[in-house]
N, C-alpha and C positions, 0 to 999 in steps of 0.2 A: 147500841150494836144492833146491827141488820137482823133480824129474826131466821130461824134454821126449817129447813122444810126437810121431809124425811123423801128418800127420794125411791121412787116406785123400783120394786125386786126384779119386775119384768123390764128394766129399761136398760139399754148399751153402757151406760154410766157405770150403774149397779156391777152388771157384770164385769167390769172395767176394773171396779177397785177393788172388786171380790178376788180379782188376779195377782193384786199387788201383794207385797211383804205382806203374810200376813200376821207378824206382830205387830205392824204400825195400826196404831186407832185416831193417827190425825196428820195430815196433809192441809201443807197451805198451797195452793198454786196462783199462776199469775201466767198472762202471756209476753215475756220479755221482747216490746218492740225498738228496743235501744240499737245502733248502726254494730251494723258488722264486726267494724271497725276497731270501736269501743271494746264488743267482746271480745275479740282477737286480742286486746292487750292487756283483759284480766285475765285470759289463759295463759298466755305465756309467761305472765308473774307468778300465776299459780305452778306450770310448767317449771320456771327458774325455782321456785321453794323447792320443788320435788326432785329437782335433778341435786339440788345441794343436800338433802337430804339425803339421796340415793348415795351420794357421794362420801357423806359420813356415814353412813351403814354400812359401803364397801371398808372402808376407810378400818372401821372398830372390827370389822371381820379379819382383814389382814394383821392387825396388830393382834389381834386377838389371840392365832396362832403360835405370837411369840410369849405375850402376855401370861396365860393358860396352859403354857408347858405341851401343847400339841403337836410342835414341829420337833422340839426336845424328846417327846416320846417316839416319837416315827425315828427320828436319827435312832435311839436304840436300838429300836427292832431292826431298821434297815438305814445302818451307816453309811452305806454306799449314794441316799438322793441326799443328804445335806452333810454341812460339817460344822463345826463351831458354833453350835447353836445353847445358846445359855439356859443353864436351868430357872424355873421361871421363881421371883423374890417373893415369897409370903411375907406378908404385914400387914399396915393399915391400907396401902397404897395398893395394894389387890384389892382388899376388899372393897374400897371406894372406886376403884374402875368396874367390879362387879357390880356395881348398885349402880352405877352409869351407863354401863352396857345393858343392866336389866331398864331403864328405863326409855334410853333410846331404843331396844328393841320393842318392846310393850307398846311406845308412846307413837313412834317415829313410823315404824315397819307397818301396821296398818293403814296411818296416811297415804303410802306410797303407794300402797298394794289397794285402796282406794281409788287413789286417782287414777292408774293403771286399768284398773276392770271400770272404771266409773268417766270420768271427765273426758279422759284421753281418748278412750274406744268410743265415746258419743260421738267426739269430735273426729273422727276419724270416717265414720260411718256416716256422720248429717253434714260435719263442716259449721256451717255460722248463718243457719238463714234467716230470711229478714224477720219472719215472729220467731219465737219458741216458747213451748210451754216450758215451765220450771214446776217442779214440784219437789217441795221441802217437806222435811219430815221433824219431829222432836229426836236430837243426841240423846246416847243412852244418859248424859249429865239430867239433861231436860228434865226427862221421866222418872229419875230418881227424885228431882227437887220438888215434883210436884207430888210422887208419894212419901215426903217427906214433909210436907206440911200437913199440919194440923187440920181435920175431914171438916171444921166450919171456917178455913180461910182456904180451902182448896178450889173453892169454885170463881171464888176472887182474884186466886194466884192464878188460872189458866186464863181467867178472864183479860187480864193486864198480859201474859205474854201471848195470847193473840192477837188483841191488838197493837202489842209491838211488831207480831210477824207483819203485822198488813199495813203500817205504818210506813208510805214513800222512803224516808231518808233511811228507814233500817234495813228497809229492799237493795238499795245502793250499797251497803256494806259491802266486802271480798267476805268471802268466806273460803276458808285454809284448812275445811276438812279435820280441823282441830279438837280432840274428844270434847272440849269445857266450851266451846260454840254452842249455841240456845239452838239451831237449827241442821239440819244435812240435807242434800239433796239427794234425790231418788233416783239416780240416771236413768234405770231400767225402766222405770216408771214416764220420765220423759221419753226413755229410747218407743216404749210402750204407743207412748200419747203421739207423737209423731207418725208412727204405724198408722194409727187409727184415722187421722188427719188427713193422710195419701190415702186411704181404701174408702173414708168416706164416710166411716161410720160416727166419729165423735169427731164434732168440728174444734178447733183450737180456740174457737171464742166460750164453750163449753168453760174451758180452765180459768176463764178469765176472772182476776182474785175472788177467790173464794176461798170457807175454809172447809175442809168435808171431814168429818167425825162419825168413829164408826158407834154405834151405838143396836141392842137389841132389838128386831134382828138383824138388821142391816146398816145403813148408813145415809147420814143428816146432811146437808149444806147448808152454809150460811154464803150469800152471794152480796156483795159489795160495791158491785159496778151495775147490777142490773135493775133496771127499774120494775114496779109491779105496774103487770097492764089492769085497764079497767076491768075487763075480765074475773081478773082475781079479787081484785079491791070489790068485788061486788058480792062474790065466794066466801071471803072474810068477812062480809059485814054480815051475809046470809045467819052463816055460822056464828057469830059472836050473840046476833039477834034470838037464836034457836040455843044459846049456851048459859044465856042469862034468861031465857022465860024458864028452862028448867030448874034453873034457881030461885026462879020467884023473884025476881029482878028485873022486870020487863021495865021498869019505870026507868034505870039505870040508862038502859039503850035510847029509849026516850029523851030525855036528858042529853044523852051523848049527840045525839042527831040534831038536834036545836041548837047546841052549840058549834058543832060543824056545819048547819045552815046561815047563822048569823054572820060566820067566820070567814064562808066561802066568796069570796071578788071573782068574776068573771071581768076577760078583756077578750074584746072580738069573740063572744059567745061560746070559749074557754075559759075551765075553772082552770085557778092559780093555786101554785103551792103554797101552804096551811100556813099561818105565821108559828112559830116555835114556841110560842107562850099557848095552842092550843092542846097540845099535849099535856103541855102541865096541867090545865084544864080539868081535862079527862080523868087524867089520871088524879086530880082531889076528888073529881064525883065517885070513881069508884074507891077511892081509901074511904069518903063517908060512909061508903054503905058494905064496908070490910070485904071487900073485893082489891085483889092484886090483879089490875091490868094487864101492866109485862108481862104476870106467869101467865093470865087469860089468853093473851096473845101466842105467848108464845105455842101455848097446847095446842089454837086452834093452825097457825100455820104449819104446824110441825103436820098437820093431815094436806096439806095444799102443795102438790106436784111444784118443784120449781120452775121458773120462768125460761130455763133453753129446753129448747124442742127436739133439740138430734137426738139426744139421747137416747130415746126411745126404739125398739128393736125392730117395732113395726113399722118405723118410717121408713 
């Protein structure tokens, strides 16, 4: 997995997500460049769920009145707006449409009332343009299962459902706004990111998949489509060189460096990318010398601004 950079407090970003809900500590986004088209006909499936939903809600509300004795009791008081209206049967058969009614309201009435403030006022307001940002959040299911693992398979368990978020074919899933779905969307957050796009300030390649995790004091991204310029790779190797002589390690980097010069093929007087067996490489020199690479890596990226540039307040 892509390494996480903590992202500067003074950047448009920062501020950006410091706006959003703030009990979410992790957003996945992406920029959805799928046809128009397409979307138009996962809304209106989603649309079709919600109207037959809405449908049943009306539906259990009207019976509901004769069910629960409420038009029974109005006739009472005022004989005059109804007549013949039966008193309502206690038994099993109440209380099993009470445990039905509590769950279609519990389960059902926030989908609707979701998609309402959320999908439908997007689309009402943006329409279907050719990018859009998405941004997914963890279900309150999510966050329960992940504080419900065990604190030494917890970092494993988050580890596998992110990389399912960012995983092509699980992108493609519908998503029905359904409490026990692994993921939700943020509409405000996109209604947000859209804003930002038209004034200028955060561009829509900014969201492009990444995952961003809030952590103290601020907030991390891990970015998946961008590459590191030489620039950085030069920043990283600075720091990794200046992280192992304080360790007494200098020979380590050493080492590392000779095997990445042996390794390197140049064509047309461009180096080529690493073969995949140098990694593993690397990573036995420093298991010899009881050094964890990954965590080395990962410490020192986490000080190295990431790779988009809008962000920034001063540009």
């Amino acid at each position: 997995m892509p390494t996480a950079h903590r992202i500067p407090e003074n950047s448009a970003v920062h501020g950006f997500l410091s706006k959003c809900d703030p009990r979410v500590e992790i957003y996945v986004t992406h920029v959805d460049t799928s046809s128009p088209t397409h979307r138009k006909g996962r809304f209106f499936t989603v649309l079709g769920v919600n109207l037959s939903f809405t449908f049943l809600l009306l539906r259990r509300i009207y019976s509901g009145f004769y069910r629960y004795g409420v038009l029974f009791a109005i006739n009472k008081v005022v004989p005059s707006l109804s007549s013949n209206v039966p008193a309502p049967t206690l038994g099993w058969a109440l209380l099993g449409n009470i445990l039905l009614d509590l769950f279609i309201f519990i389960v059902i009435l926030p989908i609707v009332l979701d998609f309402a403030k959320g999908l439908a006022t997007l689309r009402l307001r943006y329409g279907f343009p050719k990018a859009e940002v998405v941004f997914r959040k963890p279900t309150t299911t999510t966050m329960v299962n992940i504080a419900a693992e065990a604190p030494q398979r917890r970092d494993a368990f988050l580890k596998d459902l992110l990389q399912r978020a960012v995983d092509p074919e699980e992108m493609k899933q519908m998503n029905f706004g359904m409490p026990w779905e692994e993921w939700a969307y943020d509409y405000k957050a996109m209604a947000a990111a859209s804003e930002a796009n038209k004034n200028g300030s955060i561009k829509s390649q900014t969201w492009d998949l990444s995952t961003w995790i809030k952590v103290k004091p601020g907030w991390s991204v891990i970015q998946y489509n961008g590459e590191v310029d030489y620039q950085t790779r030069l920043e990283m190797m600075e720091k990794l060189k200046d992280k192992l002589q304080e360790m007494g390690k200098e020979h380590v980097f050493l080492q590392m460096t000779e095997v990445i010069r042996t390794h390197t093929v140049y064509t047309n007087g461009a180096p080529q990318p690493m073969p995949a067996e140098v990694d593993d490489i690397i990573s036995g020199i420093f298991k010899s010398n009881d050094l964890d690479f990954g965590e080395i890596m990962r410490d020192i990226s986490m000080d190295i601004p990431p790779s988009f540039v809008s962000g920034s307040k001063d540009d």
